[in-house]
C-alpha positions in Angstrom: 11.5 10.6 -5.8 7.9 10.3 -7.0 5.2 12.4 -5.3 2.3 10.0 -4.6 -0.8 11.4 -2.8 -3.1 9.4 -0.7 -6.3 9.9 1.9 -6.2 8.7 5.3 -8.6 9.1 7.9 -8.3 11.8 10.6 -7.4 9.8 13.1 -4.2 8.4 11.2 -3.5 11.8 10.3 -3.0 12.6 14.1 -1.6 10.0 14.9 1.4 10.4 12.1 1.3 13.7 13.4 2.0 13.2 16.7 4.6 10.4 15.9 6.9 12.0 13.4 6.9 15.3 16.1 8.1 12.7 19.4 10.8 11.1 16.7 11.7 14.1 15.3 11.1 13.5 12.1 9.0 14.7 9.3 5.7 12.7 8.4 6.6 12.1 5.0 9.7 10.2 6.4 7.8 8.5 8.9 5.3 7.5 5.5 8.6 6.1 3.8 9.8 4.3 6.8 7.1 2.3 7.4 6.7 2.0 3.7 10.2 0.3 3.5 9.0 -1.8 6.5 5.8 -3.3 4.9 7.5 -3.9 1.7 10.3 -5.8 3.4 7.7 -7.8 5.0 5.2 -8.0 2.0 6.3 -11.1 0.7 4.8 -13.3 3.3 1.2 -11.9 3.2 -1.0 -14.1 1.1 -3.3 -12.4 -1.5 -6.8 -12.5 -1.2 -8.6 -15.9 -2.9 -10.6 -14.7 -6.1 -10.1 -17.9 -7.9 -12.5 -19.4 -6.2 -10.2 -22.3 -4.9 -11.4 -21.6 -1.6 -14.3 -23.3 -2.5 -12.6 -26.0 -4.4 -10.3 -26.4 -1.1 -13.5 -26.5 1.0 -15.1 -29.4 -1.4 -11.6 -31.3 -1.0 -11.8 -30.9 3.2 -15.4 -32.3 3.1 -14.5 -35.4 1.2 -11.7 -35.8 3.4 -13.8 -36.3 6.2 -16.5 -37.6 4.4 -14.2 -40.7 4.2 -13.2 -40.6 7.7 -16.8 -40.8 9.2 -19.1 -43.4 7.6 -22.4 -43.6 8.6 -23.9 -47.6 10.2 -23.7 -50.1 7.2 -27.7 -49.8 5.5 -28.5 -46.5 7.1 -30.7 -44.4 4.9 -31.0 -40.9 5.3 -35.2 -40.5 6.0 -36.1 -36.9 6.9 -38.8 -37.4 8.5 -37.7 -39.9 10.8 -34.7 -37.3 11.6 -37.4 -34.2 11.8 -39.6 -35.9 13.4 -40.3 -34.0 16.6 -39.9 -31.0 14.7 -42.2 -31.5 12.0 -44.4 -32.8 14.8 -45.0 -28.8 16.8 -46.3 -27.6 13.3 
């Protein structure tokens, strides 16, 4: 076995605690069991996106739509005209 060593907060520590006493087992078995169980399990959790593909998949979704949903044949995006009223109470 390999010693690791590892904070938790206080809570957790009470909790483990309390848990390994009720099941009658030590904490550091309690620890490996529900090691065993995230690792079996592990293989389905998605990493975190640092590629920055989320924002490439974002792009690709707005396109998407973008095709979906034109706007009336000749309409010309005028700000004014669309901020009208509010450009109007300053």
């Amino acid at each position: 076995m390999v010693k690791k060593s590892i904070d938790i907060p206080e809570a957790q520590d009470e909790a483990l605690m309390t848990l390994a006493q009720n099941l009658g087992v030590s904490e550091e078995e309690l620890i490996r069991q529900a090691l065993a169980e995230f690792l079996l399990h592990a293989q389905y959790i998605k990493p975190p996106l640092r590629d920055g593909s989320g924002v490439e998949r974002f792009i690709a979704r707005a396109e998407e739509i973008s095709k979906k949903h034109r706007l009336p044949e000749g309409y010309r995006f005028n700000r004014d005209e669309l901020y009208g009223e509010y450009n109007a109470r300053l």
